[in-house]
N, CA, C and O atoms as a Maestro MAE file, in Angstrom:
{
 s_m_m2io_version
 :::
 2.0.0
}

f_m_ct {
 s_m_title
 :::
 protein
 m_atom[332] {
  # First column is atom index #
  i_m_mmod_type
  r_m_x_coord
  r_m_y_coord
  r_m_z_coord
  i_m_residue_number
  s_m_chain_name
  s_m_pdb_residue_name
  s_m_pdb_atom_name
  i_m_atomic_number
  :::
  1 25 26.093 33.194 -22.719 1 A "UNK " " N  " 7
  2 3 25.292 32.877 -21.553 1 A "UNK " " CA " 6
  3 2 25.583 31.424 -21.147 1 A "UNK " " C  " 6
  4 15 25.843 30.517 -21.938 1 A "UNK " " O  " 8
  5 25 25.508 31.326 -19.881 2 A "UNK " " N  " 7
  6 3 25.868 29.924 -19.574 2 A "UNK " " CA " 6
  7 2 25.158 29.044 -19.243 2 A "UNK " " C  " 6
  8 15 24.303 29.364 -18.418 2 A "UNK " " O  " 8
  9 25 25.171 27.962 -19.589 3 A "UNK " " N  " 7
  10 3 23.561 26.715 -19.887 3 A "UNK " " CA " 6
  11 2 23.840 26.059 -18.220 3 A "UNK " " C  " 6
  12 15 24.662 25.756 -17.356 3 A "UNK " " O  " 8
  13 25 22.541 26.136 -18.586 4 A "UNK " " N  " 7
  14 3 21.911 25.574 -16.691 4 A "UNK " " CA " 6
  15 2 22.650 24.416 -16.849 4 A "UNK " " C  " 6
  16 15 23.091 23.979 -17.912 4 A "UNK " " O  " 8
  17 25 22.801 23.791 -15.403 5 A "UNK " " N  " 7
  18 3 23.406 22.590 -15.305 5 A "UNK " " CA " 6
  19 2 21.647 21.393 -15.093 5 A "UNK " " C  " 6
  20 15 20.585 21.709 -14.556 5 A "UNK " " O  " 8
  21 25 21.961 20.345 -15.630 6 A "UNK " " N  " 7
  22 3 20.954 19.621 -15.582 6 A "UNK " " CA " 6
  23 2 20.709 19.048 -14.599 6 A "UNK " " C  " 6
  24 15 21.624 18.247 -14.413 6 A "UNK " " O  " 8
  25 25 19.642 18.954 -13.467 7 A "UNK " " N  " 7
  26 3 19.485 17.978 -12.391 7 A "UNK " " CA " 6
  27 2 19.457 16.706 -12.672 7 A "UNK " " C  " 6
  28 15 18.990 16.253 -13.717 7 A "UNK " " O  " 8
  29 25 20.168 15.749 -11.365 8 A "UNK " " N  " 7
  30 3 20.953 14.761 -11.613 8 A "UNK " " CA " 6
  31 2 20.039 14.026 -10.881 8 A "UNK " " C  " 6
  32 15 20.356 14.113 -9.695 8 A "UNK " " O  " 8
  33 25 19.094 13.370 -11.025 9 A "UNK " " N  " 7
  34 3 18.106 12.577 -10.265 9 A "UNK " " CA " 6
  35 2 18.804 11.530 -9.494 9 A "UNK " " C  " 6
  36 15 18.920 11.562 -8.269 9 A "UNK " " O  " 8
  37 25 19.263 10.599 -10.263 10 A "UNK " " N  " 7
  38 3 20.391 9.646 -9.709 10 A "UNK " " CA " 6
  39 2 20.802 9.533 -7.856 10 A "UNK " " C  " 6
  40 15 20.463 8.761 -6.959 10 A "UNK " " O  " 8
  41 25 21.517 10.509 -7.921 11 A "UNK " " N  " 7
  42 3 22.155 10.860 -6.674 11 A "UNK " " CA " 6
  43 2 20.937 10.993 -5.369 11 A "UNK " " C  " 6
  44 15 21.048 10.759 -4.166 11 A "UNK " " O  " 8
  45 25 19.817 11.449 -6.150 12 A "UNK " " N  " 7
  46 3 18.824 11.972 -5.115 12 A "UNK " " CA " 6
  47 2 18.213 10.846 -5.135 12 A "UNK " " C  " 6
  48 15 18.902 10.235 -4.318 12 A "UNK " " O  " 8
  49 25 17.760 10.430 -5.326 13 A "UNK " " N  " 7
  50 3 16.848 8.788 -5.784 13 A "UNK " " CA " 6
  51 2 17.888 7.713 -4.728 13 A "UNK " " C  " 6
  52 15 17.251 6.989 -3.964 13 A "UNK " " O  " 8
  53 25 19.427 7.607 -4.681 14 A "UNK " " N  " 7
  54 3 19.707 7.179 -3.991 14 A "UNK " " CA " 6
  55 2 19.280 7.216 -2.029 14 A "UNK " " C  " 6
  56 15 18.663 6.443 -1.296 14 A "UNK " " O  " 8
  57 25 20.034 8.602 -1.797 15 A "UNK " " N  " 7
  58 3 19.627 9.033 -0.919 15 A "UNK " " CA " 6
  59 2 18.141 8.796 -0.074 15 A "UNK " " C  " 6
  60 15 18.147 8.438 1.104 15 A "UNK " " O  " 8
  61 25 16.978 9.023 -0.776 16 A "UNK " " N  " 7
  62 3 15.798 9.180 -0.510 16 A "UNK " " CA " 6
  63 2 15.475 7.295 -0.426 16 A "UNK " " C  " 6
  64 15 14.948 6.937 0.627 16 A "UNK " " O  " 8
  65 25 15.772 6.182 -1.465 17 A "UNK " " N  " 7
  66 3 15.798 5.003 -1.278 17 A "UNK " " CA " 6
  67 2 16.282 4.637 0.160 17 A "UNK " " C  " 6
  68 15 15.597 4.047 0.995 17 A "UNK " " O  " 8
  69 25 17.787 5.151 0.356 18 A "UNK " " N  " 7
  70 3 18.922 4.663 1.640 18 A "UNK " " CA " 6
  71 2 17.703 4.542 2.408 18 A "UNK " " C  " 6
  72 15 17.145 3.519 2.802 18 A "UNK " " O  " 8
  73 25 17.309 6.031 2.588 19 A "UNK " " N  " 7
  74 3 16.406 6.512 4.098 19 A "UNK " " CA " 6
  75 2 15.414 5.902 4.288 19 A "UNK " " C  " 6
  76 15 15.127 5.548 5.432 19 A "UNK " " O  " 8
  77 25 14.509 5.573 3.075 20 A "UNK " " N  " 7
  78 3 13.300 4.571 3.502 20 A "UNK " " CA " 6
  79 2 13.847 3.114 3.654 20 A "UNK " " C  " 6
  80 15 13.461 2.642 4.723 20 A "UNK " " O  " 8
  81 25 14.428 2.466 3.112 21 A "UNK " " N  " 7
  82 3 15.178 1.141 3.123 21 A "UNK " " CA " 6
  83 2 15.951 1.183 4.456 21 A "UNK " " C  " 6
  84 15 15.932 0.102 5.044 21 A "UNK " " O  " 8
  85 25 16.823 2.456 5.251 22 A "UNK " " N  " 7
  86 3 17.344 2.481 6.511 22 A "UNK " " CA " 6
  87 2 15.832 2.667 7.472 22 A "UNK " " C  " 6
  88 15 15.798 2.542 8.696 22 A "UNK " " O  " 8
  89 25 14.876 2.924 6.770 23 A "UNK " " N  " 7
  90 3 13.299 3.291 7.975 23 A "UNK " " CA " 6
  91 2 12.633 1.855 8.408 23 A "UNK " " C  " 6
  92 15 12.041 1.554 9.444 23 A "UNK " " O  " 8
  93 25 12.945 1.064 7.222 24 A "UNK " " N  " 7
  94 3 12.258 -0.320 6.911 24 A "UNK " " CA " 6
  95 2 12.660 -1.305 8.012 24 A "UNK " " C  " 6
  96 15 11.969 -1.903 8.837 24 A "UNK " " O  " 8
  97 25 14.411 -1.299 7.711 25 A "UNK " " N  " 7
  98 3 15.084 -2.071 8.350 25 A "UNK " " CA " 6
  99 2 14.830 -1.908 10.344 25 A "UNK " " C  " 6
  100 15 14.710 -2.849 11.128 25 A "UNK " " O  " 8
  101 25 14.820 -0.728 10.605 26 A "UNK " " N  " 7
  102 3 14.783 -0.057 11.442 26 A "UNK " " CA " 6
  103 2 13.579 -0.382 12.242 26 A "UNK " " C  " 6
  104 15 13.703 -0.498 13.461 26 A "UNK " " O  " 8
  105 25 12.300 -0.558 11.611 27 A "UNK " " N  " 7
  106 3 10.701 -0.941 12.001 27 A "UNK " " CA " 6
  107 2 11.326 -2.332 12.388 27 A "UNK " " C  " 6
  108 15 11.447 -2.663 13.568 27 A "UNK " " O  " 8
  109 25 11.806 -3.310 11.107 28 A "UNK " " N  " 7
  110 3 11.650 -4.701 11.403 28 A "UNK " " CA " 6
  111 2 12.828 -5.286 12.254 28 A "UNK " " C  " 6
  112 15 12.967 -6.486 12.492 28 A "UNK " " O  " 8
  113 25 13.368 -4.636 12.532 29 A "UNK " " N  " 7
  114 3 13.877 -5.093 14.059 29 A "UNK " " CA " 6
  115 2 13.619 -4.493 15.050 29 A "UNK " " C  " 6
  116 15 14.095 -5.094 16.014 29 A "UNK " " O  " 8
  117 25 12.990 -3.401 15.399 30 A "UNK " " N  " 7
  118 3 11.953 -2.524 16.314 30 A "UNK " " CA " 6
  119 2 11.023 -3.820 16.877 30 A "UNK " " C  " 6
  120 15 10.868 -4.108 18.064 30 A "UNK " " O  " 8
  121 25 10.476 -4.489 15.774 31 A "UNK " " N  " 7
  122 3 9.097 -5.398 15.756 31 A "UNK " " CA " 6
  123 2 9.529 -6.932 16.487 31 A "UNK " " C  " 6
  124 15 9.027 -7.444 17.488 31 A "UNK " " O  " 8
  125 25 10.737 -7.503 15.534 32 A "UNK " " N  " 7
  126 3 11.706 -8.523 15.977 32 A "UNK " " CA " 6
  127 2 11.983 -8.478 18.008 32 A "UNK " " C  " 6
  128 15 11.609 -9.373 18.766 32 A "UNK " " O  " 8
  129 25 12.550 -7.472 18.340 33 A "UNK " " N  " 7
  130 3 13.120 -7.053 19.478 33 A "UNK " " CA " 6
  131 2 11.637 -7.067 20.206 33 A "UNK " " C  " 6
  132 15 11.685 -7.781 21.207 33 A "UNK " " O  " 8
  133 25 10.454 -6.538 20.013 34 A "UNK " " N  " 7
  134 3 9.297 -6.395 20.872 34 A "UNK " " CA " 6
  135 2 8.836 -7.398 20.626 34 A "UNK " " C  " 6
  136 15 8.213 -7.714 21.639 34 A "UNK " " O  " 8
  137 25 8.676 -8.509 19.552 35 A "UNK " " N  " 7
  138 3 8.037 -10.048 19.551 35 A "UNK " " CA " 6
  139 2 8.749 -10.751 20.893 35 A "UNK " " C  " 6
  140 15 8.309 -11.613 21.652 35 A "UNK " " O  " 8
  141 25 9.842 -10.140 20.882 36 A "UNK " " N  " 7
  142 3 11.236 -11.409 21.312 36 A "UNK " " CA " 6
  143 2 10.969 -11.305 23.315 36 A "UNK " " C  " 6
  144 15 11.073 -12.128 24.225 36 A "UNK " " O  " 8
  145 25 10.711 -10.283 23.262 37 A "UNK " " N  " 7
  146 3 10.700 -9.880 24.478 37 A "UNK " " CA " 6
  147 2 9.196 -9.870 25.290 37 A "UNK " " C  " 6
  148 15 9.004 -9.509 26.452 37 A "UNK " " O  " 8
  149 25 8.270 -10.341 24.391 38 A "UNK " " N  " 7
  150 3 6.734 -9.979 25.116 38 A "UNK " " CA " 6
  151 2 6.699 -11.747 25.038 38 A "UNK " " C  " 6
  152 15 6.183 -12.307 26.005 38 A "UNK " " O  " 8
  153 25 7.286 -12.690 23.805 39 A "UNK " " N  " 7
  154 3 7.244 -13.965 24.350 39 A "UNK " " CA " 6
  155 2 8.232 -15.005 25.076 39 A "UNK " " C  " 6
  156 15 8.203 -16.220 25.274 39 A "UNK " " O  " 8
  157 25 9.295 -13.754 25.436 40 A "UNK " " N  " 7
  158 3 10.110 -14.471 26.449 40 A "UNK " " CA " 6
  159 2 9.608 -14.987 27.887 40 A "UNK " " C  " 6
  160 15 9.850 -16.044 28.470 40 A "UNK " " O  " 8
  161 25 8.737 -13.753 28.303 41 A "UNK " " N  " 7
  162 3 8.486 -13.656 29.407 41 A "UNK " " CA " 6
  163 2 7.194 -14.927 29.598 41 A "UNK " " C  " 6
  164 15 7.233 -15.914 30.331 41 A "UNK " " O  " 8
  165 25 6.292 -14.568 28.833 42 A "UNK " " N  " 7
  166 3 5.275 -15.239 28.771 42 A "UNK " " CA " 6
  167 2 4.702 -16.017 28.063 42 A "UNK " " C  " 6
  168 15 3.684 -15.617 27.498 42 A "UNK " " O  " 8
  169 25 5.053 -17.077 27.900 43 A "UNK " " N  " 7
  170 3 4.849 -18.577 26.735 43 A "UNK " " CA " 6
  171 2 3.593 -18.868 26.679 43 A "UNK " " C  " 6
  172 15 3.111 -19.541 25.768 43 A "UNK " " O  " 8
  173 25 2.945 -18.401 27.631 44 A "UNK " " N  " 7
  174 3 1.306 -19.144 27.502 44 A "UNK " " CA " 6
  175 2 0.469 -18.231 26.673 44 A "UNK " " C  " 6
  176 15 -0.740 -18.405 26.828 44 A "UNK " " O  " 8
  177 25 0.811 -17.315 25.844 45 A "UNK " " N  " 7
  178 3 0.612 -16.159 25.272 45 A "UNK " " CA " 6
  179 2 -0.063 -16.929 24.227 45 A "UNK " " C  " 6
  180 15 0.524 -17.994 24.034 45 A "UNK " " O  " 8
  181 25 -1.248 -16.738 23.373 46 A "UNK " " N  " 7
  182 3 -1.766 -17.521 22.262 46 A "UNK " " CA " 6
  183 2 -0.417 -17.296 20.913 46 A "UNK " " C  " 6
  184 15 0.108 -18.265 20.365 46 A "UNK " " O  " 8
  185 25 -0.142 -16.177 20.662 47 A "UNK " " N  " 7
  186 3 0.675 -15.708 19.775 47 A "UNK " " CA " 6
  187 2 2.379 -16.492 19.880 47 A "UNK " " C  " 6
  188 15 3.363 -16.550 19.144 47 A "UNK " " O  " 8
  189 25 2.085 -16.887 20.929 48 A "UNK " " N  " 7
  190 3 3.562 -17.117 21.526 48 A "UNK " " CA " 6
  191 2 3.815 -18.967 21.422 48 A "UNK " " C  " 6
  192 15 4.798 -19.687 21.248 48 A "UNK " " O  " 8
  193 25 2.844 -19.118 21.562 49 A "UNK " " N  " 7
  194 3 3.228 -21.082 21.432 49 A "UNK " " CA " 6
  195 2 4.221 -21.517 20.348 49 A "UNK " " C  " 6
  196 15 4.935 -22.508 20.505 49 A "UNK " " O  " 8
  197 25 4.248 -20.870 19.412 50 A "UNK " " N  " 7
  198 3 5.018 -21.888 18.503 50 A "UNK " " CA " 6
  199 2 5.792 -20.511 18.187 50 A "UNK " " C  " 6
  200 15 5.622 -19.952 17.103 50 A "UNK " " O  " 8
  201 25 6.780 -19.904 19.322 51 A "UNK " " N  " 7
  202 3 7.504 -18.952 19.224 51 A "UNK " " CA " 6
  203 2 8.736 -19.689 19.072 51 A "UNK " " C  " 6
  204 15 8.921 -20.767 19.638 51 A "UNK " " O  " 8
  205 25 9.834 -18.965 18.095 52 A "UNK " " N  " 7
  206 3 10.973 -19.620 17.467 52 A "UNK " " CA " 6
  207 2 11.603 -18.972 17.075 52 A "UNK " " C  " 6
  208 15 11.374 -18.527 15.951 52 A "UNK " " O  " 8
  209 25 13.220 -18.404 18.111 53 A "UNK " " N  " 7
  210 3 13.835 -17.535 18.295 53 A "UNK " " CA " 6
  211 2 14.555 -17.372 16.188 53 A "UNK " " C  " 6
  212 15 14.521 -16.472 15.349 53 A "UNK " " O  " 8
  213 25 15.105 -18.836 16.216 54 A "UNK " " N  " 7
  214 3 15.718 -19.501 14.727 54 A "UNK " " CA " 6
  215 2 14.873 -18.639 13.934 54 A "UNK " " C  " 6
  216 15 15.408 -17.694 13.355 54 A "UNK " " O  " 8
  217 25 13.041 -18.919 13.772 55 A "UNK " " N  " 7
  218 3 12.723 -18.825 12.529 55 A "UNK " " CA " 6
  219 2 12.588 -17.522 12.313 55 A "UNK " " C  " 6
  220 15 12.917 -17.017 11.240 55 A "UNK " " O  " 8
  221 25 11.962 -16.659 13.567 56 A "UNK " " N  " 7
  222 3 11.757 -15.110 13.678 56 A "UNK " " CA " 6
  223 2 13.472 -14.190 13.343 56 A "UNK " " C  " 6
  224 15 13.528 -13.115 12.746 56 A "UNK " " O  " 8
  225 25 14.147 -14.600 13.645 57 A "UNK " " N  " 7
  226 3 15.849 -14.306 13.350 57 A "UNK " " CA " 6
  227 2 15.791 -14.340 11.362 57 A "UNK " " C  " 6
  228 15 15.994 -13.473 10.513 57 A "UNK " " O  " 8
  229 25 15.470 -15.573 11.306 58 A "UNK " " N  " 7
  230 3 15.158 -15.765 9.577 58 A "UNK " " CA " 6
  231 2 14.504 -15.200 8.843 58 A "UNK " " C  " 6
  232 15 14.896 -14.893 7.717 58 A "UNK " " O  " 8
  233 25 12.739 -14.781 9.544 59 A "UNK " " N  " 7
  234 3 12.343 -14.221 8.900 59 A "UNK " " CA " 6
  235 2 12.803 -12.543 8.818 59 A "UNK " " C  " 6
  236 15 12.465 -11.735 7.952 59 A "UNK " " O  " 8
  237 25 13.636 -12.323 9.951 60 A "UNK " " N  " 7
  238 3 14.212 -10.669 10.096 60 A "UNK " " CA " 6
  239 2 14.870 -10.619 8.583 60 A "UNK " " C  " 6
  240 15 14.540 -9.925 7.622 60 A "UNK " " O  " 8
  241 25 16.136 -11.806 8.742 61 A "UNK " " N  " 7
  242 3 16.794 -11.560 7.835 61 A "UNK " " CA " 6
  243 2 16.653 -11.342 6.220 61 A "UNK " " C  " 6
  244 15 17.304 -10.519 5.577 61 A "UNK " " O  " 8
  245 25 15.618 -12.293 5.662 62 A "UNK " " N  " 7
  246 3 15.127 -12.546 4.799 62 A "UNK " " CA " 6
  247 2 14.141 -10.769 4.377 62 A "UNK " " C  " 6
  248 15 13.990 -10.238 3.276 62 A "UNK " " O  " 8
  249 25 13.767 -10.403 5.455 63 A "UNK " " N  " 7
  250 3 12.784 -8.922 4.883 63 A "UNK " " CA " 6
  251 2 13.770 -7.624 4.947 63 A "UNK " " C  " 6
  252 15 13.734 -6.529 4.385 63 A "UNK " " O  " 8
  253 25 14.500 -8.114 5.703 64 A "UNK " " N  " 7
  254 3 15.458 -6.857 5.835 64 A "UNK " " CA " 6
  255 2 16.941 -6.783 4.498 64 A "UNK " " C  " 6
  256 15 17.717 -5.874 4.203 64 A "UNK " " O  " 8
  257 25 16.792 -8.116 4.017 65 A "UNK " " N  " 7
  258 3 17.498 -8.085 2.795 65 A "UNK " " CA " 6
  259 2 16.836 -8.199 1.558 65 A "UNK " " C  " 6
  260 15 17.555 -8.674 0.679 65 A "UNK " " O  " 8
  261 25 15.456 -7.851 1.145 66 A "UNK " " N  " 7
  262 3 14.651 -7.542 -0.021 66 A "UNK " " CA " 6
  263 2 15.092 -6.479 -0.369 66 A "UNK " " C  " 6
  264 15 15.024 -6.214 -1.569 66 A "UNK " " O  " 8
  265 25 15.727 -5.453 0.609 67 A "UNK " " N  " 7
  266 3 15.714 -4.031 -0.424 67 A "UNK " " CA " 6
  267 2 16.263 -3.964 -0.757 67 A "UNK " " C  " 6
  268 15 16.025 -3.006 -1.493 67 A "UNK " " O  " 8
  269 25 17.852 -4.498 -1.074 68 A "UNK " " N  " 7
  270 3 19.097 -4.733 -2.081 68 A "UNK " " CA " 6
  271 2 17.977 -5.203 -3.283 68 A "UNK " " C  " 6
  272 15 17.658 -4.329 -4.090 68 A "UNK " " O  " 8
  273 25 17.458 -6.367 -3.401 69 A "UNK " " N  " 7
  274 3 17.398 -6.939 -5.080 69 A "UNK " " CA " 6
  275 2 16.324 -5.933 -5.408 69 A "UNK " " C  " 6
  276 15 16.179 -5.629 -6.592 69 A "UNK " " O  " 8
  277 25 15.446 -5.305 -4.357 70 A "UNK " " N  " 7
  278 3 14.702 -4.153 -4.837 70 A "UNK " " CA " 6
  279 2 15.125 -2.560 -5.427 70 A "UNK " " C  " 6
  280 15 14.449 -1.796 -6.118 70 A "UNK " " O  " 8
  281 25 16.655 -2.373 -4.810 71 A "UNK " " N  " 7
  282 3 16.734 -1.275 -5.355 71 A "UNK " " CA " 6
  283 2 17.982 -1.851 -6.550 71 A "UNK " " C  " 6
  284 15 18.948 -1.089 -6.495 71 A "UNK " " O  " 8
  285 25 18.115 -2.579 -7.219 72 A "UNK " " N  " 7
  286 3 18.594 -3.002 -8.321 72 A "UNK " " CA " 6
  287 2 17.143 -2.888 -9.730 72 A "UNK " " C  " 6
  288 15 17.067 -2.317 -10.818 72 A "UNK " " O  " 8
  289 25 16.380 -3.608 -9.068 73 A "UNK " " N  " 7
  290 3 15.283 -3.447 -9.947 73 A "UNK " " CA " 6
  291 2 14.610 -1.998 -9.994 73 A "UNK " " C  " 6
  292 15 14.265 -1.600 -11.106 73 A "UNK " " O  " 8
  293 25 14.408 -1.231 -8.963 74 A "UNK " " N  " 7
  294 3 14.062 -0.012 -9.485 74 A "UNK " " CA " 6
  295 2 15.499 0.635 -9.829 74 A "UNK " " C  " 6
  296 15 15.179 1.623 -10.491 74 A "UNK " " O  " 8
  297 25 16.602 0.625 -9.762 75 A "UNK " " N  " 7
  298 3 17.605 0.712 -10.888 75 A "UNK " " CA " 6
  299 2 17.564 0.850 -12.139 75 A "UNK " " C  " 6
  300 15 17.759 1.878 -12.787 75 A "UNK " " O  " 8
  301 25 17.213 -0.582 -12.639 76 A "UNK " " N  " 7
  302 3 17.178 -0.710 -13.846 76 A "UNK " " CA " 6
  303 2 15.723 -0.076 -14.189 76 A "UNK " " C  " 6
  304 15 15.942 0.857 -14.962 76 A "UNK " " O  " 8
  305 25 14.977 -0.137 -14.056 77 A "UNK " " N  " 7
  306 3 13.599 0.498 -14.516 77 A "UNK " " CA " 6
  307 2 14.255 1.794 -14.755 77 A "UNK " " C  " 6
  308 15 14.249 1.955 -15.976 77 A "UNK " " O  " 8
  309 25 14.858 2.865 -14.133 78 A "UNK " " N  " 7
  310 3 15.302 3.924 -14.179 78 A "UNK " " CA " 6
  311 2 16.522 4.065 -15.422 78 A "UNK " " C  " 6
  312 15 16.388 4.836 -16.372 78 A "UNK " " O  " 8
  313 25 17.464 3.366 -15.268 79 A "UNK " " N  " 7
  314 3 18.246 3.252 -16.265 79 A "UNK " " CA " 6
  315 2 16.931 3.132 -17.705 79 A "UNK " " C  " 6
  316 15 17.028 3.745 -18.768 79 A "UNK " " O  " 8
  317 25 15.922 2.294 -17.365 80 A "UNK " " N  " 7
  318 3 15.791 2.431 -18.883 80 A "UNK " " CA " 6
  319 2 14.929 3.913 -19.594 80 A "UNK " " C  " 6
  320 15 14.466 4.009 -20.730 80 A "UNK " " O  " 8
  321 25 14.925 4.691 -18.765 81 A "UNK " " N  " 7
  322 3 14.136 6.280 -18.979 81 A "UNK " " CA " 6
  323 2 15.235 6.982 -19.729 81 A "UNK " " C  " 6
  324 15 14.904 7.763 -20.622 81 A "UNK " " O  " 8
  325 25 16.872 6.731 -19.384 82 A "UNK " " N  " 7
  326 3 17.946 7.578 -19.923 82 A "UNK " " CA " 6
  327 2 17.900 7.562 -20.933 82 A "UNK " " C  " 6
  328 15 17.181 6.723 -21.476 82 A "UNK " " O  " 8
  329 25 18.813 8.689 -21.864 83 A "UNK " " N  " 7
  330 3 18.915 9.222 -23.071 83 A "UNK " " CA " 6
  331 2 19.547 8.158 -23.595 83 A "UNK " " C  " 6
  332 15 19.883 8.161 -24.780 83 A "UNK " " O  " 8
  :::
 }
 m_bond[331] {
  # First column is bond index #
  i_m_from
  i_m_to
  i_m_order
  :::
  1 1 2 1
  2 2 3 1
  3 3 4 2
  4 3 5 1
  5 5 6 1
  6 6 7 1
  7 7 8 2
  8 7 9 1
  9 9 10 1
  10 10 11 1
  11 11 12 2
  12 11 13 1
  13 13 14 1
  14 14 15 1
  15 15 16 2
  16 15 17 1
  17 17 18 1
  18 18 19 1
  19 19 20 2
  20 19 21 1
  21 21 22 1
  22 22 23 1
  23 23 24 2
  24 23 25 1
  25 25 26 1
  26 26 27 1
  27 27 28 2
  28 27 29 1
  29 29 30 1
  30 30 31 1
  31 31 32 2
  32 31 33 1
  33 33 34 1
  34 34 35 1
  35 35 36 2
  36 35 37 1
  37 37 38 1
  38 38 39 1
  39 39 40 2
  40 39 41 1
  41 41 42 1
  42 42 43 1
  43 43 44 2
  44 43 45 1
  45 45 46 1
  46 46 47 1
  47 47 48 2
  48 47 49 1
  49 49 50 1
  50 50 51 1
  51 51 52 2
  52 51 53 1
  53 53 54 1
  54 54 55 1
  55 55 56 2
  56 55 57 1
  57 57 58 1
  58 58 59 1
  59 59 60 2
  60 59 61 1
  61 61 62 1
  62 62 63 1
  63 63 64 2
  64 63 65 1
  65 65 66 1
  66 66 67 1
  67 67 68 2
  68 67 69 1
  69 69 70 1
  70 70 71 1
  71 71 72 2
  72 71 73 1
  73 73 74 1
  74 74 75 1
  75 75 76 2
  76 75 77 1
  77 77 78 1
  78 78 79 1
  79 79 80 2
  80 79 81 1
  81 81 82 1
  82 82 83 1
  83 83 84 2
  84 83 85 1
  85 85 86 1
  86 86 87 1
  87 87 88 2
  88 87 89 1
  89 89 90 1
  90 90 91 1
  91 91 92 2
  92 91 93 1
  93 93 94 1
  94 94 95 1
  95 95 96 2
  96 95 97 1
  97 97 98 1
  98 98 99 1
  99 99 100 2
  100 99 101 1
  101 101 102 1
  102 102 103 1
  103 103 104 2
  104 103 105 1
  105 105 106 1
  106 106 107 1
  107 107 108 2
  108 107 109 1
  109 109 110 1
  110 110 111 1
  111 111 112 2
  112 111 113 1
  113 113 114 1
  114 114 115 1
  115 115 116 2
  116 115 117 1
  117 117 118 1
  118 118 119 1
  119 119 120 2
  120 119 121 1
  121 121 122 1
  122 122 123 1
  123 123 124 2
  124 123 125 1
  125 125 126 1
  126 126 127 1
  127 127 128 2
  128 127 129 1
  129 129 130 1
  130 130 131 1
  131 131 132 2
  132 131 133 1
  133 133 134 1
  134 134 135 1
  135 135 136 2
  136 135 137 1
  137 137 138 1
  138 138 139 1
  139 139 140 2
  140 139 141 1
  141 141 142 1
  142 142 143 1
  143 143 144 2
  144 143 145 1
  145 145 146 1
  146 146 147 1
  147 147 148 2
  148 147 149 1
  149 149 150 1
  150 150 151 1
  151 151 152 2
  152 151 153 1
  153 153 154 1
  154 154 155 1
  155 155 156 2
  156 155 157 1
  157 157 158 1
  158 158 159 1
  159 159 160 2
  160 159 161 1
  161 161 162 1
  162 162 163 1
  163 163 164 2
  164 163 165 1
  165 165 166 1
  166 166 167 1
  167 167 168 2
  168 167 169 1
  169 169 170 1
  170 170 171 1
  171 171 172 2
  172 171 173 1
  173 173 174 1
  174 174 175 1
  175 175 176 2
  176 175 177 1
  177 177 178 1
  178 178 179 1
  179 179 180 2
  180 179 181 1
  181 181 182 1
  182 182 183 1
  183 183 184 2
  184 183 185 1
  185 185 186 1
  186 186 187 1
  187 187 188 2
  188 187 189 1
  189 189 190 1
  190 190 191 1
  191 191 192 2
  192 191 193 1
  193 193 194 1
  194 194 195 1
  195 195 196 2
  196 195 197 1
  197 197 198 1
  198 198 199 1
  199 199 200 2
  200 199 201 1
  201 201 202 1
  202 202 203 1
  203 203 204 2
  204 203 205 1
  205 205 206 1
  206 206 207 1
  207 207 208 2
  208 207 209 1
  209 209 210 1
  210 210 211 1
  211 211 212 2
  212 211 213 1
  213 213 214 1
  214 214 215 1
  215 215 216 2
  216 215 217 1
  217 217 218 1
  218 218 219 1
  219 219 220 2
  220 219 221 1
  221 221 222 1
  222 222 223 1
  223 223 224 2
  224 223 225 1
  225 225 226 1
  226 226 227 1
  227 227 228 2
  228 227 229 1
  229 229 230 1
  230 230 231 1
  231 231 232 2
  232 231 233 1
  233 233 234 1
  234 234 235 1
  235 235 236 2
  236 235 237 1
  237 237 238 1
  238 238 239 1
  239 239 240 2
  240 239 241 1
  241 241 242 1
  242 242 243 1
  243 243 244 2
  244 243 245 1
  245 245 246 1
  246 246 247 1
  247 247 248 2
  248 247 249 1
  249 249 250 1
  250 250 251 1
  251 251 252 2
  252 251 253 1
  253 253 254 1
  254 254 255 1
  255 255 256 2
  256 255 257 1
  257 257 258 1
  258 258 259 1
  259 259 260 2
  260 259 261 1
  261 261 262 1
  262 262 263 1
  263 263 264 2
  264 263 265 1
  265 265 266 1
  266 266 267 1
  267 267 268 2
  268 267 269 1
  269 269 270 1
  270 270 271 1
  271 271 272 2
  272 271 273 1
  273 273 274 1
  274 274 275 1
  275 275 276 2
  276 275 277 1
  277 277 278 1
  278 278 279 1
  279 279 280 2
  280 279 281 1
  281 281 282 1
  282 282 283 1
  283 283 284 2
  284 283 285 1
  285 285 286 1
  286 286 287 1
  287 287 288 2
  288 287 289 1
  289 289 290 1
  290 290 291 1
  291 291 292 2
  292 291 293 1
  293 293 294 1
  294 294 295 1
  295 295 296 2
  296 295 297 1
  297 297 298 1
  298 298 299 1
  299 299 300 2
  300 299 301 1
  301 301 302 1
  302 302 303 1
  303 303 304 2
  304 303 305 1
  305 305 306 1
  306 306 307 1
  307 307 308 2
  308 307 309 1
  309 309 310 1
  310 310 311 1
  311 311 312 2
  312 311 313 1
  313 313 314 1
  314 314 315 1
  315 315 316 2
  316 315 317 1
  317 317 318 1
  318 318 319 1
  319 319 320 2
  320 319 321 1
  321 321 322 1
  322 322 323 1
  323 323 324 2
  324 323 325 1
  325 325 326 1
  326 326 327 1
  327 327 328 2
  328 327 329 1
  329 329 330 1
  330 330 331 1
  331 331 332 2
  :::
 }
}
């Protein structure tokens, strides 16, 4: 008789990470692009005074590259469950 093949979590865990980490990225420049554009127009906006194309660009970058050192660390958490 022939032995089941074992499910390979790995592969799927990737996948399912990509998609929320591609959902993430996706919101925070959704958000970036609608800040950018509601205080272009209108500076006298309370939200908008100390609007700063530089720092809002920075802070994109900075949240939209957490999920690399994040999916290293849930990596390794996972690696340490293996046989």
């Amino acid at each position: 008789m022939a032995k089941k093949k074992e499910i390979y979590f790995g592969k799927g865990f990737k996948r399912i990470y990509f998609v929320i980490a591609g959902l993430w990225i996706a919101l925070l420049v959704f958000l970036f692009f609608r800040r950018y554009y509601d205080c272009i127009g209108r500076q006298t906006d309370f939200f908008c005074d100390d609007y700063s194309l530089g720092s809002d660009l920075g802070g994109l970058i900075i949240w939209c590259g957490i999920v690399i050192p994040i999916y290293f660390f849930i990596k390794w958490i996972a690696q340490g469950f293996k046989k």
